[in-house]
Structures are given as structure tokens and as C-alpha cells.
C-alpha positions as CSV (number, residue, x, y, z in Angstrom):
1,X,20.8,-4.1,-10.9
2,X,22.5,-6.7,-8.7
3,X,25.9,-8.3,-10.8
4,X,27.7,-10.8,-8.1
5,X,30.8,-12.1,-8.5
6,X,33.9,-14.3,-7.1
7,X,36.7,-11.9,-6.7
8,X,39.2,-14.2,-5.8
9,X,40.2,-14.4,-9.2
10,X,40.9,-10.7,-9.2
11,X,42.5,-10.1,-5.1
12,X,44.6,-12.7,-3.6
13,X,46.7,-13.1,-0.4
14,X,45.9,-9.7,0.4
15,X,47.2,-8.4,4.2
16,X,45.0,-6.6,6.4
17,X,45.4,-2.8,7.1
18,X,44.1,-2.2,10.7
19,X,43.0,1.6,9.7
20,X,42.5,2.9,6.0
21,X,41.6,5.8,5.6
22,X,42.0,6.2,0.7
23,X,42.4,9.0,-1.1
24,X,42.1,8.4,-4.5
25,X,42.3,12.0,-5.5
26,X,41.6,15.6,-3.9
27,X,38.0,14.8,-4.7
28,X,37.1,11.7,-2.9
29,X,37.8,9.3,0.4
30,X,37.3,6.0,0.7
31,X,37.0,5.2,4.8
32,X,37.7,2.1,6.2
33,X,38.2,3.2,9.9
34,X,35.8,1.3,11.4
35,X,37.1,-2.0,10.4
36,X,40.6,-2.5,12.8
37,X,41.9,-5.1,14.2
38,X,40.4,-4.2,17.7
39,X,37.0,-4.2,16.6
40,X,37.2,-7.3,14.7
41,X,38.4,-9.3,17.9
42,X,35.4,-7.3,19.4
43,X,33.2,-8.9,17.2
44,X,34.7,-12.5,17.7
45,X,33.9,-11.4,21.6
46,X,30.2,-11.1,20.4
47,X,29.8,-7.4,21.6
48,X,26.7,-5.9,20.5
49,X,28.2,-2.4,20.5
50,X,30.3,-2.7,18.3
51,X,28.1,-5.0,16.3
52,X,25.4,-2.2,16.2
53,X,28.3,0.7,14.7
54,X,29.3,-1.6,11.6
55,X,25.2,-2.2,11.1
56,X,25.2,1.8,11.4
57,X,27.4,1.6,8.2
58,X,25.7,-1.3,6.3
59,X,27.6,-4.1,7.3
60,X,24.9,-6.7,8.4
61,X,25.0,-9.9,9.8
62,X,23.4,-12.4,7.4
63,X,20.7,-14.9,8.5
64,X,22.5,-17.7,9.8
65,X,26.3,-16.0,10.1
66,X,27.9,-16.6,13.1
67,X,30.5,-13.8,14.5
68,X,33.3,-15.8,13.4
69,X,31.8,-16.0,9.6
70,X,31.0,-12.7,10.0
71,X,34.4,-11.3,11.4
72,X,36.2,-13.2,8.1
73,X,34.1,-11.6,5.8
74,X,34.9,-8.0,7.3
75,X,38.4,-9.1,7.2
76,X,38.7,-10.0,3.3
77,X,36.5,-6.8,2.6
78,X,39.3,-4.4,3.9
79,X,41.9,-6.5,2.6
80,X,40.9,-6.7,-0.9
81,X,39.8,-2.7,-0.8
82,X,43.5,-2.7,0.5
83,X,44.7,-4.1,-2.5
84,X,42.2,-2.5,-5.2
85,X,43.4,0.6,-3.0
86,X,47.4,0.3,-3.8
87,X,46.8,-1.1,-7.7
88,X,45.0,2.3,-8.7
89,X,46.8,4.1,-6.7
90,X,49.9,3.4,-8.4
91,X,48.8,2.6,-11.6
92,X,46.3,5.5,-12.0
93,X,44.2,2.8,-13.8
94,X,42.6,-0.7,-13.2
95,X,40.8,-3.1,-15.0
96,X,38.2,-5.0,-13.2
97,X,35.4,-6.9,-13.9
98,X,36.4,-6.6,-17.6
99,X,35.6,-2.4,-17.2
100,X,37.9,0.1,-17.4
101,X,38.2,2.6,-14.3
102,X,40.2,5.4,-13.5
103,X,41.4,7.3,-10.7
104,X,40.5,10.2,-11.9
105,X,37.0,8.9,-12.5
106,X,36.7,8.6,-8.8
107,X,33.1,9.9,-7.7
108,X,32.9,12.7,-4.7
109,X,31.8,12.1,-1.1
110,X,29.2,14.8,-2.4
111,X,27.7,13.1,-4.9
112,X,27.2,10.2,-2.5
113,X,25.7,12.1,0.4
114,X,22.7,12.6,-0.9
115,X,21.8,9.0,-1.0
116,X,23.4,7.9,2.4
117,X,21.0,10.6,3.4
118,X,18.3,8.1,1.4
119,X,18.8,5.2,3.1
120,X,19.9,6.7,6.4
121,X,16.0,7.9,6.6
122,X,14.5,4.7,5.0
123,X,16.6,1.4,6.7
124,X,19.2,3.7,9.4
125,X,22.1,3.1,7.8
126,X,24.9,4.7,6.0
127,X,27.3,3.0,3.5
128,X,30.6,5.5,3.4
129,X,33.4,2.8,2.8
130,X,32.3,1.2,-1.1
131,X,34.6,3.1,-4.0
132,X,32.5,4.3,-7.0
133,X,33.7,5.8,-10.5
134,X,32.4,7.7,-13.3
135,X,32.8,5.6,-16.2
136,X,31.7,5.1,-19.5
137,X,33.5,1.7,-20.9
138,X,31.0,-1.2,-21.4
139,X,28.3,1.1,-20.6
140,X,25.2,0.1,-23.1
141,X,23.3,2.7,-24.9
142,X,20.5,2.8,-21.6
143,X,22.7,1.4,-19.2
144,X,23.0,4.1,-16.4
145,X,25.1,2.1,-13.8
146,X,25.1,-1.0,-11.3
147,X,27.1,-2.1,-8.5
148,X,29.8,-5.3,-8.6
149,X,29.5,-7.0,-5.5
150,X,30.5,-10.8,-3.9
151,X,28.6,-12.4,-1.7
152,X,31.8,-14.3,-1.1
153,X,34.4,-11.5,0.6
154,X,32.3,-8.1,0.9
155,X,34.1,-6.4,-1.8
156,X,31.6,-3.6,-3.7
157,X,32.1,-1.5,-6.3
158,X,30.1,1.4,-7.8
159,X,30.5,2.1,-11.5
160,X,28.2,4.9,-12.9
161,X,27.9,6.4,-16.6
162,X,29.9,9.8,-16.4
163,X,27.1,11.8,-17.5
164,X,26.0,12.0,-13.8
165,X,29.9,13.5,-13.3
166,X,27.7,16.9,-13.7
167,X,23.8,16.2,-13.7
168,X,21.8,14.7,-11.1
169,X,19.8,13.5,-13.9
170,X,19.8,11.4,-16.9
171,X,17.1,10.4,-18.9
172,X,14.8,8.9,-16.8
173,X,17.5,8.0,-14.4
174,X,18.3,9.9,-11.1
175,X,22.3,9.9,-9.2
176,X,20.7,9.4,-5.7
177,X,18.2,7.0,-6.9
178,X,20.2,4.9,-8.5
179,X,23.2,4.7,-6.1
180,X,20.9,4.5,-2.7
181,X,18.9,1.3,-4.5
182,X,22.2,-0.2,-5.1
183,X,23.2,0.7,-1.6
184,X,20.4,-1.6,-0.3
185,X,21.4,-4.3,-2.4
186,X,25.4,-4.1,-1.1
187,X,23.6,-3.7,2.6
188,X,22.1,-7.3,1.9
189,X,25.3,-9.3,0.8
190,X,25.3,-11.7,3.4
191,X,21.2,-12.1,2.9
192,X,21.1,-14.3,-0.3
193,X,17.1,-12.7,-0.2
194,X,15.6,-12.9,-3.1
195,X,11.3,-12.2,-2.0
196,X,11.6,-8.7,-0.7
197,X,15.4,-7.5,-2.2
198,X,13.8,-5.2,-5.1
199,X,11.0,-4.5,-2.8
200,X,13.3,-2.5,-0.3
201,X,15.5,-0.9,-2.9
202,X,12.4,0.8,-5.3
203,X,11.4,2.7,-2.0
204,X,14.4,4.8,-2.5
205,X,12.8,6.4,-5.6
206,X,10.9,9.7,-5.7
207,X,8.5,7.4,-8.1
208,X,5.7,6.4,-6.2
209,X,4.9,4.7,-9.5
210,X,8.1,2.7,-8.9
211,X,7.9,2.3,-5.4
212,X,5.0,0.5,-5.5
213,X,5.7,-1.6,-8.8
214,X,9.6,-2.0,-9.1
215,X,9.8,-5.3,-7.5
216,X,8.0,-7.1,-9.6
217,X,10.8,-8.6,-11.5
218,X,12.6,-10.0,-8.6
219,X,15.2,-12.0,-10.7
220,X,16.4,-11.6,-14.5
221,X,14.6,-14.9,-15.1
222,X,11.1,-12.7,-14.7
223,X,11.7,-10.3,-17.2
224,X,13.0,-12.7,-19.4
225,X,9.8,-14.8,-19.3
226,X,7.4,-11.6,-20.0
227,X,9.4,-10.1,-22.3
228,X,10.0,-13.6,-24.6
229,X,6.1,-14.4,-24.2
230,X,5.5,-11.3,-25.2
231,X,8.0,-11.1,-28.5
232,X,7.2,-14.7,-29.1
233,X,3.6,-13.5,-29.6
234,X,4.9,-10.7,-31.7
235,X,6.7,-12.9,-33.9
236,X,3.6,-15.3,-34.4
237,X,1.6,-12.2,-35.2
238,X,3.7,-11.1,-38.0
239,X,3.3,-14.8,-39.2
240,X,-0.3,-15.1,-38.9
241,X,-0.3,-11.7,-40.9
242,X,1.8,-12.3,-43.9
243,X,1.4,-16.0,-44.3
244,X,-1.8,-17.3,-44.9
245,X,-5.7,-16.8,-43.6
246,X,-5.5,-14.3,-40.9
247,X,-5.9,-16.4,-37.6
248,X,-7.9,-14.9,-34.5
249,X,-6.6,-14.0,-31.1
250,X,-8.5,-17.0,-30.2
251,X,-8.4,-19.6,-32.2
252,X,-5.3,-21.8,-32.7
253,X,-2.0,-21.7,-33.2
254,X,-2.2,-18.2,-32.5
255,X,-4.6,-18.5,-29.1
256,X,-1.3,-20.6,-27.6
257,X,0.8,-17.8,-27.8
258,X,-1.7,-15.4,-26.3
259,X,-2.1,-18.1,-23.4
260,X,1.6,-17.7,-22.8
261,X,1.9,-13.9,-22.3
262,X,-1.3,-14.7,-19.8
263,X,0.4,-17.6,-18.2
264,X,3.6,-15.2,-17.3
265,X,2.1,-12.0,-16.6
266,X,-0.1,-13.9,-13.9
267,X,2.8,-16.0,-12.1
268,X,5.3,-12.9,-11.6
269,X,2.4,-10.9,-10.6
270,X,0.4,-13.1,-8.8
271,X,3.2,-13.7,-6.8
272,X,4.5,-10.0,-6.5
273,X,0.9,-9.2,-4.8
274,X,1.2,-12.1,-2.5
275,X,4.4,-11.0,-1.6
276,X,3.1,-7.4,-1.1
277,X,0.6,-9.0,1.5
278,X,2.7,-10.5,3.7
279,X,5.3,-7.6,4.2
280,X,2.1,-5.6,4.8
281,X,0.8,-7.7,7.4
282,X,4.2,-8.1,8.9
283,X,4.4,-3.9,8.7
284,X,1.1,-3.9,10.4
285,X,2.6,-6.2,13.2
286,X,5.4,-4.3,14.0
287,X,3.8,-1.3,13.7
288,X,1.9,-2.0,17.5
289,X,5.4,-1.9,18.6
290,X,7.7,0.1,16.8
291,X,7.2,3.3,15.6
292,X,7.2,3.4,11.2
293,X,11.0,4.2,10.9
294,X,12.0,1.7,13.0
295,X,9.8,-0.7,11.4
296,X,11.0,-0.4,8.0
297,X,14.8,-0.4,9.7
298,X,13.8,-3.2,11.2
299,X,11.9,-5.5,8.0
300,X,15.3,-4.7,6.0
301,X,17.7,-6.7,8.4
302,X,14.8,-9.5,8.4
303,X,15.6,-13.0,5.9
304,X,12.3,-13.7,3.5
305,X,11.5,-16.5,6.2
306,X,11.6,-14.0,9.1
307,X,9.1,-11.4,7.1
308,X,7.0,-14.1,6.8
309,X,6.9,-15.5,10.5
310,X,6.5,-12.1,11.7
311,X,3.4,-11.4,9.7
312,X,2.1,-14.6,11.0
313,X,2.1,-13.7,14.4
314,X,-1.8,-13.3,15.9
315,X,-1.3,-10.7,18.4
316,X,1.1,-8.2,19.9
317,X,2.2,-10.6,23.0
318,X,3.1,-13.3,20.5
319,X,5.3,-11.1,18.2
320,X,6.9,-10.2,21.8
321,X,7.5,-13.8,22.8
322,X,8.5,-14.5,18.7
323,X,11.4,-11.5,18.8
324,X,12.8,-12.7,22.7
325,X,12.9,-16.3,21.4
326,X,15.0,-15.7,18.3
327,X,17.1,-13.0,19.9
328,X,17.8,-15.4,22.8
329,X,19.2,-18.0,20.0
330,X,20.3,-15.6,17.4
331,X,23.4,-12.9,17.8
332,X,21.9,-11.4,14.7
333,X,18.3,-10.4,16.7
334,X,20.7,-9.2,19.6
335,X,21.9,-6.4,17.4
336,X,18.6,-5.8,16.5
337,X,17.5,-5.5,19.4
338,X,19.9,-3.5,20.9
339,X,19.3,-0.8,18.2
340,X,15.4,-0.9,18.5
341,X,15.1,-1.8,22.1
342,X,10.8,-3.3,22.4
């Protein structure tokens, strides 16, 4: 689950601290080393080092973001993890984004190793800077967890029902699961991709079930549209039963409703398995290049429109020429690049 919101509301005017290195209690660390002011005037300077060690650590350049964009965005992220920093720090307790955390709810660096470990093997890279708590305020009665994130000024947050304080498990949930999928989805901030998002995060579950069918609902609006067609046809159903001549499947009014469910179900999945061809063909593309771990590594930094052009190319030379020409024009395909050399 992706929740994104403008947290200027909550951090304002907040300084930034060259090196920050949080500890919320004996149990946890929140790191923000790699962010300094040397390394942000590094990235003004366009160096593709340093570029390539905050993608190392999740922080991608978006389609489109130049190294100035890109550079401000880094800046308000440790500045309002600064301030979030200091106001539980002293407080001991912090309200944000209407939930209730404590610092006492902090969760481990252990409990988040093993899914670094989970995306370090699937996409190379390794998110050790976003706070997380234990927590159960506002926490629905199958609600397991979700990140808070803005697409505006990098700030994350993990908040995760505190019966994973001492199980791996719960219900059909799993801790590493569910805080490596919303690692990918904090990794992808400055994407605004909707095609492929859920696609990338379901292949951090040990499902294969889910791996191959969790991104099908790529937006609330998906679910919302099989799961009204359906109860609408529900509620006609218990009509048709109780209130007058029983009506057939096919026949009308009822034969509407049916249509409905139909019409739904075949758009999101019509349009999942189209998806699912394209990021195939663009695997199979890469694949005459790249070796399989740096081709996935490589598909997650791409935008939908990318994916797409990549799968498009007819032969090995052309996806060559393709990945020089937008590198030549794009800072973000330098990084790339430089990580996964051709």
C-alpha cells in the first residue's frame, strides 16, 4: 500500500544537518551519513560516483529530474528527518499523519535486515535511512502496515502493526514481505509510475502466487471497480430473489449487472496481461546484454515509457544505440550506466 502525502503541513523551515547519524533508542539507528553537504554539492557537479552510492541506498533519480531537482529533494529529506528526529526525541511521542507513534515503538535495524537483504538481491539496493515503528493506533482489524511517503520532499515513514514486534508472521502477512514491497515503492518516489509499480514490489514475496498476480490492481480505483461490480451484482441477486419472479443470469435487469462484473474483470485484466507482455519482452531484450540480476536492477530504475521503448527495440545493436542515445542526453542513464557498464 502506497499513502502519499504533502508534509509541508507537518515540517517547516527545517535546517540541514550535514551528518545524522539517530538513535531513537538502544534498539534502533536511523543513518543519514550519506547525505552531507559535500555530497550534495557533488551531485550539483553531476558526479556519477556519488550519484551511483545514494542509488546504492534507494535514492533514485526520477525520469525527468535534473541534479539540481534532485539535490533539493535530498536536502528537504534530511531536513525534515532532522526535525521528525529532534520532536520524538524530546517528546518521546509524535503525532503524524493523524497516527500515534512512539519512541519506544521504534523498530530494530534487525528486523529490517532481512528485507534490505530482499531488495538488495532483487533491484541492488538498500534503503537504511527511512524510520519505522511498531504501532497499533488506526490500525484496521486486517490492516498489517503501509509506508507514508511524499512525492514532494522524500520524507518516508514506516508504520507496522506491533504484532510483528515478536513474529515474523501474521496472518497471512510476512515482516520482510511487507516492508521490502514498501521499500520499492519509497525507492520509486520521484517515478510517479503507475504501469509496473505493483509489478516490482509483489516479486519481493515468497508467493509465487502473488508474484505473478499482485499487480493487478495497480491503483485503488481497480479494486474498487471489481469489487462494486461485484457487490452490486450481489445486491441485485438478493433482489431478484426475494422480490418477485426469479430472473435468470441472462435475461434482464439482472443480465446488466452480470455484464458489469465481465466488463471490469476484463479491463484490469486485459490490461495487467498486456502489461505483463511488454516487461517480458523488454526482460528478453536486456537479457542479450545483461546478465538476469542486472536486468531486473536495471527495469526498476526505468519510467513505464522507457519499459516500453526498450521492449520495442528489434535487435541487440538497436537496444545498444537506444541506451548510448538516452544516456548521452540523460544524467539519469549515466548513473545507470555507470553501475551496469554494456
Amino acid at each position: 500500500m502506497r499513502i502519499r502525502y504533502n508534509r509541508q503541513q507537518h515540517f517547516n523551515n527545517a535546517q540541514l544537518s550535514s551528518a545524522i547519524t539517530v538513535n531513537l533508542n538502544s534498539k534502533v539507528e536511523l543513518h543519514l551519513k550519506l547525505i552531507t553537504e559535500k555530497k550534495l554539492d557533488l551531485v550539483r557537479e553531476r558526479d556519477l560516483e556519488t550519484l551511483a552510492v545514494l542509488d546504492n541506498h534507494g535514492l533514485l533519480m526520477g525520469p525527468g529530474e535534473t541534479v539540481e531537482q534532485f539535490a533539493d529533494r535530498l536536502q528537504l529529506l534530511s531536513a525534515n528527518i532532522n526535525q521528525f528526529k529532534s520532536e520524538i526525541l524530546e517528546s518521546g511521542a509524535i503525532d503524524i499523519f493523524d497516527t500515534h507513534l512512539e519512541k519506544a515503538g521504534a523498530i530494530p535495524t534487525k528486523d529490517f535486515k532481512p528485507a534490505l537483504e530482499k531488495t538488495r538481491d532483487l533491484y541492488d539496493f538498500e534503503i537504511d535511512w527511512v524510520p519505522g515503528f511498531y504501532t497499533n493506533d488506526r490500525m484496521g482489524v486486517l490492516f498489517a502496515g503501509c509506508a507514508f511517503y511524499s512525492t514532494d520532499d522524500y520524507f518516508a515513514l514506516f508504520v507496522v502493526r506491533k504484532a510483528f514486534e515478536k513474529n515474523e508472521r501474521w496472518l497471512i502477512y510476512s515482516r520482510t514481505e511487507l516492508l521490502a514491497h514498501e521499500l520499492c515503492h519509497i525507492a520509486h518516489m520521484g517515478f510517479g509510475s503507475v504501469t509496473y509499480e505493483e509489478m516490482f514490489a509483489y516479486q519481493t514475496s515468497p508467493s509465487r502466487f502473488r508474484r505473478v498476480v499482485g499487480g493487478v490492481f495497480r491503483t485503488p480505483l481497480d479494486s474498487y471497480l471489481i469489487l462494486g461490480s461485484v457487490m452490486l451484482l450481489a445486491a441485485a441477486q438478493v433482489v431478484n430473489r426475494f422480490v418477485g419472479e426469479m430472473i435468470p443470469l441472462t435475461k434482464p435487469p439482472i443480465a446488466f449487472f452480470v455484464m458489469a462484473v465481465v466488463f471490469c474483470f476484463s479491463v484490469v485484466i486485459g490490461r495487467y496481461t498486456s502489461n505483463l507482455r511488454v516487461i517480458k519482452r523488454a526482460r528478453k531484450r536486456l537479457r542479450v546484454i545483461f546478465e538476469e540480476k542486472i536486468v531486473r536492477a536495471i527495469l526498476f530504475r526505468c519510467s513505464d515509457d522507457e519499459i516500453a521503448a526498450i521492449a520495442d527495440t528489434p535487435t541487440p545493436d538497436a537496444l545498444r544505440t537506444w541506451l548510448q542515445d538516452t544516456a548521452a542526453a540523460d544524467i539519469r542513464w549515466q548513473v545507470i550506466l555507470q553501475k551496469y557498464p554494456v
